[in-house]
C-alpha positions in Angstrom: -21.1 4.5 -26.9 -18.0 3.5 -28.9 -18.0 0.2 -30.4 -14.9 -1.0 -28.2 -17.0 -0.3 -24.8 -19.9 -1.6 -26.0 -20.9 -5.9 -25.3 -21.8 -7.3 -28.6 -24.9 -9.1 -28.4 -26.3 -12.6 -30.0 -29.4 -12.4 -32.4 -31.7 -13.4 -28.8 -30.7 -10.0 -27.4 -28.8 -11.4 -24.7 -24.2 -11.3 -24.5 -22.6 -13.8 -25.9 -21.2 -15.4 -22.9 -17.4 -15.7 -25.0 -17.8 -12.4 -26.0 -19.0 -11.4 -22.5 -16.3 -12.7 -21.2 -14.2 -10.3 -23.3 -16.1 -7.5 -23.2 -15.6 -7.8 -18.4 -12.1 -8.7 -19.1 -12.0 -4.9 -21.5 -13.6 -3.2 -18.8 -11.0 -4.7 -16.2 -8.2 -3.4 -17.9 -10.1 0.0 -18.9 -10.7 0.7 -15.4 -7.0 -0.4 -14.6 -5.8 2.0 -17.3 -7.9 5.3 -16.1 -6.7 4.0 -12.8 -3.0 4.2 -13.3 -3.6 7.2 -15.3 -4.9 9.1 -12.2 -2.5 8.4 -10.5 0.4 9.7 -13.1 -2.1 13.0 -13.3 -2.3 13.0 -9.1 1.7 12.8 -9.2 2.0 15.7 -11.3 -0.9 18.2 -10.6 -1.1 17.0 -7.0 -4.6 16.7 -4.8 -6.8 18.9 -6.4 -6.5 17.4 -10.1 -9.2 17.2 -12.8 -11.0 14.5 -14.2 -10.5 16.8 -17.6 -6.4 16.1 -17.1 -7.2 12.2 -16.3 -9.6 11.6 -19.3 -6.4 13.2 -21.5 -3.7 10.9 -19.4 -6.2 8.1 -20.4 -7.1 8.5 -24.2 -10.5 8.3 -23.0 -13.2 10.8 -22.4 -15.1 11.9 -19.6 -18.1 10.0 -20.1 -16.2 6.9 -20.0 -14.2 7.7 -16.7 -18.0 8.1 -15.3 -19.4 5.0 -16.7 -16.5 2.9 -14.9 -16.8 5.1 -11.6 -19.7 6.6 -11.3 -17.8 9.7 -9.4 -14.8 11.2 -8.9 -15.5 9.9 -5.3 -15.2 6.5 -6.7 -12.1 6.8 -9.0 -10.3 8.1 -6.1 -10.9 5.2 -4.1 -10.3 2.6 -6.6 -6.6 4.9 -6.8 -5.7 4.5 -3.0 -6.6 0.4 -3.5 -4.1 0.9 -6.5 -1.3 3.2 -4.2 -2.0 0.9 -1.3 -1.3 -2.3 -3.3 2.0 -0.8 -4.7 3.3 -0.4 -1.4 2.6 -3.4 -0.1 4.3 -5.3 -2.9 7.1 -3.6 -2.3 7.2 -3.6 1.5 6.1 -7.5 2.3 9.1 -9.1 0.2 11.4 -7.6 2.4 10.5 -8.5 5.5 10.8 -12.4 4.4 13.9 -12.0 2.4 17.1 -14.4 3.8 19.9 -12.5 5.8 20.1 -11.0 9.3 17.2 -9.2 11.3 18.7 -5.6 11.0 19.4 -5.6 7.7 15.8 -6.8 6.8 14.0 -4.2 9.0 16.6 -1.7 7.6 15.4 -2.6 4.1 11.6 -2.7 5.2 12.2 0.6 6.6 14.1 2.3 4.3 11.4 1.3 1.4 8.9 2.6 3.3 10.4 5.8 3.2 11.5 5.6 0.1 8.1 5.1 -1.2 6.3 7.4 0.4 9.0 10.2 -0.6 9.3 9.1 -4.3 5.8 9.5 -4.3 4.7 12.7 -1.9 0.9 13.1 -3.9 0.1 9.7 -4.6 1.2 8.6 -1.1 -1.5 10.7 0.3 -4.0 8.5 -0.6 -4.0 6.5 2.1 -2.4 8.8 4.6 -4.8 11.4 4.7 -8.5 12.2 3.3 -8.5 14.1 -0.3 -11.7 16.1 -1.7 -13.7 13.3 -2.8 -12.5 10.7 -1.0 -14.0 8.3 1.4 -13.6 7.9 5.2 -13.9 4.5 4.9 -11.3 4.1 1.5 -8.6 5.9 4.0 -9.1 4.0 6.4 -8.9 0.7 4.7 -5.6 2.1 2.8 -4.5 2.5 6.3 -5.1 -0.7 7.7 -3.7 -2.7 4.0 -0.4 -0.8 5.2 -0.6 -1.7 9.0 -0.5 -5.4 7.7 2.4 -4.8 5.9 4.3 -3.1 8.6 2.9 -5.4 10.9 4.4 -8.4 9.2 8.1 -7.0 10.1 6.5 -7.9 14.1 4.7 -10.9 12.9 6.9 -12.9 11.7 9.7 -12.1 14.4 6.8 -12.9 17.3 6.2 -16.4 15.0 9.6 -17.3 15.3 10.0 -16.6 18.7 6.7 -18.7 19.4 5.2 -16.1 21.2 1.6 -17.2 21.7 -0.2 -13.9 23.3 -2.2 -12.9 20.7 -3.2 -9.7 22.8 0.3 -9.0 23.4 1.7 -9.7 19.5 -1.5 -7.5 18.5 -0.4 -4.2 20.7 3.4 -4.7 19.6 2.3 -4.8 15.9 0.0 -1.8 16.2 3.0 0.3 18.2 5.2 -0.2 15.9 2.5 0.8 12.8 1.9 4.2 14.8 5.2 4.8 15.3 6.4 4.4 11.8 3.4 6.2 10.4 3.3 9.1 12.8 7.4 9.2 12.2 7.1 8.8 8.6 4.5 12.0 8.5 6.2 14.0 10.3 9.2 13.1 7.7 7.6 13.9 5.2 6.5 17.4 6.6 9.4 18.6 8.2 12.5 17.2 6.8 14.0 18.2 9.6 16.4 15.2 9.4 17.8 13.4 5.8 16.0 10.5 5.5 19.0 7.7 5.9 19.0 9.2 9.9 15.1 8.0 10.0 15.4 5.1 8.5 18.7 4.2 10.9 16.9 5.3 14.0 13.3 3.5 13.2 15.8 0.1 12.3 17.8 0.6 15.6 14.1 1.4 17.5 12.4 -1.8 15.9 15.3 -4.1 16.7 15.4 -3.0 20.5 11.9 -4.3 20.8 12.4 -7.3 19.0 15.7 -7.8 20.8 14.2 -7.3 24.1 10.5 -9.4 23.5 13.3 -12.1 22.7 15.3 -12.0 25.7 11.6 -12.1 27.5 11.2 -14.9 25.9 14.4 -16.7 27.0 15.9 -16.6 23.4 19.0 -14.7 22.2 19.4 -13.5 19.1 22.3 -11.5 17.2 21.6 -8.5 15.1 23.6 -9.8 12.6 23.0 -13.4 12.8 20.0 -14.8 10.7 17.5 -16.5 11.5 14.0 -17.9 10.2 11.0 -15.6 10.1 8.4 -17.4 8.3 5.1 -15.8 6.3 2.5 -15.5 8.3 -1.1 -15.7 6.9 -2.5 -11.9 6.3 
């Protein structure tokens, strides 16, 4: 084992718990590393990549991908955590941001998209099972970006003190199908360009808010602001 992935030890055998504190904060950003290099090699050689191509992306080799991971099964996962997290932090900001309800979901929307077109191999980490991959990893991919697309409901049902939890939970999860499903079949078809989808899902979105509103005895303006607060995820 090279010196640099191997825990120094004190004379008693045992870590030194300083230097053992290094050595876990080395293999952090290791695996965070191989990690990100994965995900450059997924981009380019798409689903069916090597971990021969990832150990070069990496500077590492093989053995070392295998002592952080175990399996390819296991890199993979840690990858769609990775993907997964890159969405959200680019999706949740959004849907808090100051200015008028359309042009928020029209930004929450379009970044979506955007995302999931920018990046058409790493994206399908958490939109559909690769060889190697985990049921359960897809699925939790899945449900890290429902939370995020939920939020766009969220805060709109917190601000319009709706207090149905049943009700806020089946408008959350409509909307998450529906820009999913919509955002696959995007992504498979480009039968339309993707401004049209993006316009469409914003006018779609708004309609329900719009009309859960007016159920609610509350009007509100497309392009009037108004306070949609984070809710706890």
């Amino acid at each position: 084992m090279p010196a640099a992935d191997r825990p120094e030890k004190s004379s008693a055998g045992s870590p030194v718990d300083g230097r053992s504190t290094r050595w876990a904060a080395h293999r952090t950003r290791r695996r965070e590393e191989i990690v990100d290099s994965a995900l450059v090699v997924l981009g380019r050689e798409g689903r069916d990549f090597g971990l021969d191509q990832v150990a070069v992306e990496a500077g590492v080799t093989k053995p070392v991908i295998y002592r952080h991971f175990g399996d390819r099964g296991a890199l993979i996962d840690a990858m769609a955590d990775r993907a997964t997290n890159l969405l959200v932090e680019r999706l949740v900001p959004l849907v808090y941001v100051e200015g008028p309800p359309v042009a928020r979901i029209r930004s929450a929307m379009d970044e979506f998209l955007r995302f999931l077109d920018g990046t058409p191999n790493v994206s399908l980490l958490f939109r559909r099972r690769l060889p190697g991959q985990n049921d359960e990893a897809v699925d939790a991919g899945r449900e890290l970006v429902a939370q995020a697309l939920t939020g766009v409901i969220g805060g709109y049902a917190d601000a319009l003190g709706l207090e149905e939890p049943a009700f806020v939970k089946v408008w959350s999860q409509s909307l998450v199908g529906a820009a999913q499903a919509t955002a696959e079949w995007w992504l498979t078809t480009r039968e339309v360009e993707r401004d049209v989808v993006v316009e469409h899902l914003t006018t779609l979105v708004w309609i329900q808010i719009e009309g859960v509103a007016r159920r609610c005895g509350i009007a509100i303006e497309p392009d009037v602001p108004f306070a949609v607060t984070r809710r706890a995820r």
